[in-house]
PyMOL CGO cylinders between C-alpha atoms (Angstrom):
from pymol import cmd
from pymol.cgo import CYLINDER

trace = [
    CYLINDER, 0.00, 0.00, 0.00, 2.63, 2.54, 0.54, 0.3, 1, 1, 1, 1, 1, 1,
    CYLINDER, 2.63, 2.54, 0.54, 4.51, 1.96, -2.32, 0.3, 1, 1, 1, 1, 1, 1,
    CYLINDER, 4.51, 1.96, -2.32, 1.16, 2.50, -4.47, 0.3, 1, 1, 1, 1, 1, 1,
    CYLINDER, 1.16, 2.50, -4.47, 0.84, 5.70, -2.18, 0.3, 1, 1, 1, 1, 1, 1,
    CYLINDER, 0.84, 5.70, -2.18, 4.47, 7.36, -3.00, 0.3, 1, 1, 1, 1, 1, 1,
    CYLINDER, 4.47, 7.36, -3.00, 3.70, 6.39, -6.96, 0.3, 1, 1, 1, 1, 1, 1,
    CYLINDER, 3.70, 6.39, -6.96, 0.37, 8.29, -6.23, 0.3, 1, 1, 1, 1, 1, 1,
    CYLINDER, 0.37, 8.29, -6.23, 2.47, 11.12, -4.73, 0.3, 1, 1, 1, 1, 1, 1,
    CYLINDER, 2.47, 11.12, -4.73, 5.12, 11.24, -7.56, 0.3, 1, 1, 1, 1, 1, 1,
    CYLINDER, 5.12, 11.24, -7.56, 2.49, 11.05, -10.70, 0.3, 1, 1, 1, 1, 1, 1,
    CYLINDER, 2.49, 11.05, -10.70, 0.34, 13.85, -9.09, 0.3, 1, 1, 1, 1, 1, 1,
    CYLINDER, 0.34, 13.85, -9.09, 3.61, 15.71, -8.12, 0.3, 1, 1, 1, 1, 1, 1,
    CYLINDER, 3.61, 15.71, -8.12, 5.85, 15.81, -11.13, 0.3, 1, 1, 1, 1, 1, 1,
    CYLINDER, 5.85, 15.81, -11.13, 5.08, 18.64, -13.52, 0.3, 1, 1, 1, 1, 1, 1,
    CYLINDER, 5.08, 18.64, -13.52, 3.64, 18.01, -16.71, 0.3, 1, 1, 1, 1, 1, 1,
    CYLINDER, 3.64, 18.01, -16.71, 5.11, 19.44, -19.71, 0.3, 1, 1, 1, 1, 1, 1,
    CYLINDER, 5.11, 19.44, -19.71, 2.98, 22.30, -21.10, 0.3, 1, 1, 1, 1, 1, 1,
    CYLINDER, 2.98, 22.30, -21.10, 1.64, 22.14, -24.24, 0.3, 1, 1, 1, 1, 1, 1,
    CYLINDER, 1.64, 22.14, -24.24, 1.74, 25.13, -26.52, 0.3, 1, 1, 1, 1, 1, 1,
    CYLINDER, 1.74, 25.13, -26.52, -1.07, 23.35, -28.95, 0.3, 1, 1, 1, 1, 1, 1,
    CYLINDER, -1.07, 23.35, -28.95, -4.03, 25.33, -27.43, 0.3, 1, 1, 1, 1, 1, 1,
    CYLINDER, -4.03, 25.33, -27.43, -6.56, 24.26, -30.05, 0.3, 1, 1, 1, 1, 1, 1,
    CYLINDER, -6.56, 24.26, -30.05, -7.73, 25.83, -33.12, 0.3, 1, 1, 1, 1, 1, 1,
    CYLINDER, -7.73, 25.83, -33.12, -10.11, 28.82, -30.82, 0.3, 1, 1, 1, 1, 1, 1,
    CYLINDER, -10.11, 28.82, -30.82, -11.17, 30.40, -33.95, 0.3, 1, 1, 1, 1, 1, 1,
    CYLINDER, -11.17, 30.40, -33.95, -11.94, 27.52, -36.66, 0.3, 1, 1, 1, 1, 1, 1,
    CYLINDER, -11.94, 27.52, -36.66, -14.80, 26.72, -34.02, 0.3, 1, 1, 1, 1, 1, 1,
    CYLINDER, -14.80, 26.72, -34.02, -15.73, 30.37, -33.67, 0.3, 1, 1, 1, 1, 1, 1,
    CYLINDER, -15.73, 30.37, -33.67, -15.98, 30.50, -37.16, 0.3, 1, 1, 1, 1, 1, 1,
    CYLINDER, -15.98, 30.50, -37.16, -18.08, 27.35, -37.23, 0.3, 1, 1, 1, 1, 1, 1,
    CYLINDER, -18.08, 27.35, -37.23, -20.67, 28.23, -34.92, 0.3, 1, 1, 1, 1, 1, 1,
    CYLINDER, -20.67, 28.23, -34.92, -21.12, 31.46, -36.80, 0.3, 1, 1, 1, 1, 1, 1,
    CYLINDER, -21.12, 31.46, -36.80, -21.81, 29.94, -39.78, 0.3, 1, 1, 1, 1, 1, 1,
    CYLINDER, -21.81, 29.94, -39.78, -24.05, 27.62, -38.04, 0.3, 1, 1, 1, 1, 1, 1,
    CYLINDER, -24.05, 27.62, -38.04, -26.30, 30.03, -36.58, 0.3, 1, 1, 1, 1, 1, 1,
    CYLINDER, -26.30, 30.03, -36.58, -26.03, 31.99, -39.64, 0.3, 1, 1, 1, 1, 1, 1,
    CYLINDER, -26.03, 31.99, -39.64, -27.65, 28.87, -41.57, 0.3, 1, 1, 1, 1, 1, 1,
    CYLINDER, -27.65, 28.87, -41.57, -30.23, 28.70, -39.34, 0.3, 1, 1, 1, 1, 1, 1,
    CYLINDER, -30.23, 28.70, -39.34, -31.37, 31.97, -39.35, 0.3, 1, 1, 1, 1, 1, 1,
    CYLINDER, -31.37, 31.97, -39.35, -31.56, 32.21, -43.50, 0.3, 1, 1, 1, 1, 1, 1,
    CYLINDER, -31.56, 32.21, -43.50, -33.36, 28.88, -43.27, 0.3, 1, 1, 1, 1, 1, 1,
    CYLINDER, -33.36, 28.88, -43.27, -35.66, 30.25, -40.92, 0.3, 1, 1, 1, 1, 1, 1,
    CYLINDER, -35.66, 30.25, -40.92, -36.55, 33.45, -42.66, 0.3, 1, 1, 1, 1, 1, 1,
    CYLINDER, -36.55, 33.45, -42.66, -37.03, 31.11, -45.76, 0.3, 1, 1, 1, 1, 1, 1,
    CYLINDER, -37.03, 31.11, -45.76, -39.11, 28.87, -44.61, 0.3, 1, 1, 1, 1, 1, 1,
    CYLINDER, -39.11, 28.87, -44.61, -40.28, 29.76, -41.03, 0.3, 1, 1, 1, 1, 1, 1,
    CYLINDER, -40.28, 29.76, -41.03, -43.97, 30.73, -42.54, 0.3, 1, 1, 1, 1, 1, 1,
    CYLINDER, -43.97, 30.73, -42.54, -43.84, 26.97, -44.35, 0.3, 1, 1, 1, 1, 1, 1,
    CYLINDER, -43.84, 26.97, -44.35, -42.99, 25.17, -40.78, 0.3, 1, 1, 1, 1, 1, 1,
    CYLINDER, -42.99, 25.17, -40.78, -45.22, 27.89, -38.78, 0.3, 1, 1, 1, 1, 1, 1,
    CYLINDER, -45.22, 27.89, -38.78, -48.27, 26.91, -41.13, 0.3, 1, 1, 1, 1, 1, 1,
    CYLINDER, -48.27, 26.91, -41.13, -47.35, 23.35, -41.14, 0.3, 1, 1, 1, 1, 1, 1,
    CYLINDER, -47.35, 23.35, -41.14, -47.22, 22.76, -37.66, 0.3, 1, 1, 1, 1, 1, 1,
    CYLINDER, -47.22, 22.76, -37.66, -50.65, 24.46, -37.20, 0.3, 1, 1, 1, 1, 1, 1,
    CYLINDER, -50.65, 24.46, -37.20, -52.00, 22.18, -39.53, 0.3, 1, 1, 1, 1, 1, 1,
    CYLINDER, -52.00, 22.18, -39.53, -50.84, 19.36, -37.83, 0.3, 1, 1, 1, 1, 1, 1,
    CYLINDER, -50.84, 19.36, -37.83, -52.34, 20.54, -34.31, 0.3, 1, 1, 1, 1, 1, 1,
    CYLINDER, -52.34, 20.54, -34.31, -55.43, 21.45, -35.81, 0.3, 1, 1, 1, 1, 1, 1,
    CYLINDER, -55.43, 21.45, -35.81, -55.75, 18.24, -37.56, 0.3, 1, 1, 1, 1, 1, 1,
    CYLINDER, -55.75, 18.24, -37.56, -54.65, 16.17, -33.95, 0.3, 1, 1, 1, 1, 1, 1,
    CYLINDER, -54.65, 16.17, -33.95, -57.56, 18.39, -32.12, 0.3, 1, 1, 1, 1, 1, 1,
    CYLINDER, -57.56, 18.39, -32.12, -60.08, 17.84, -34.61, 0.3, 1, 1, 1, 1, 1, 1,
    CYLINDER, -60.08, 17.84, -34.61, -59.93, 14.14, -34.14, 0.3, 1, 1, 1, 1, 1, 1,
]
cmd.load_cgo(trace, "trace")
């Protein structure tokens, strides 16, 4: 048990090398704008289409 303790105690202990990759911050930036851009052109295209259709599909459930 104490040797599994003092490899515990070195692991957590000895520093880690740091890593100068920090990620590509901007490609996923870019991505979610685009995203959301996408979704609002879609919606302005066809949010009277899906607004209409979904009424007609509540109507047609209440009806019944």
């Amino acid at each position: 048990m104490s040797q599994l303790m003092t490899r515990l105690c070195v692991a957590l202990l000895t520093p880690r090398p740091a890593r100068k990759e920090r990620g590509d911050v901007p490609g996923w930036v870019l991505i979610t704008v685009m995203t959301a851009g996408l979704v609002v052109a879609i919606w302005a295209v066809a949010g009277p289409q899906l607004a209409q259709m979904l009424k007609n599909a509540l109507d047609s459930v209440s009806n019944k």
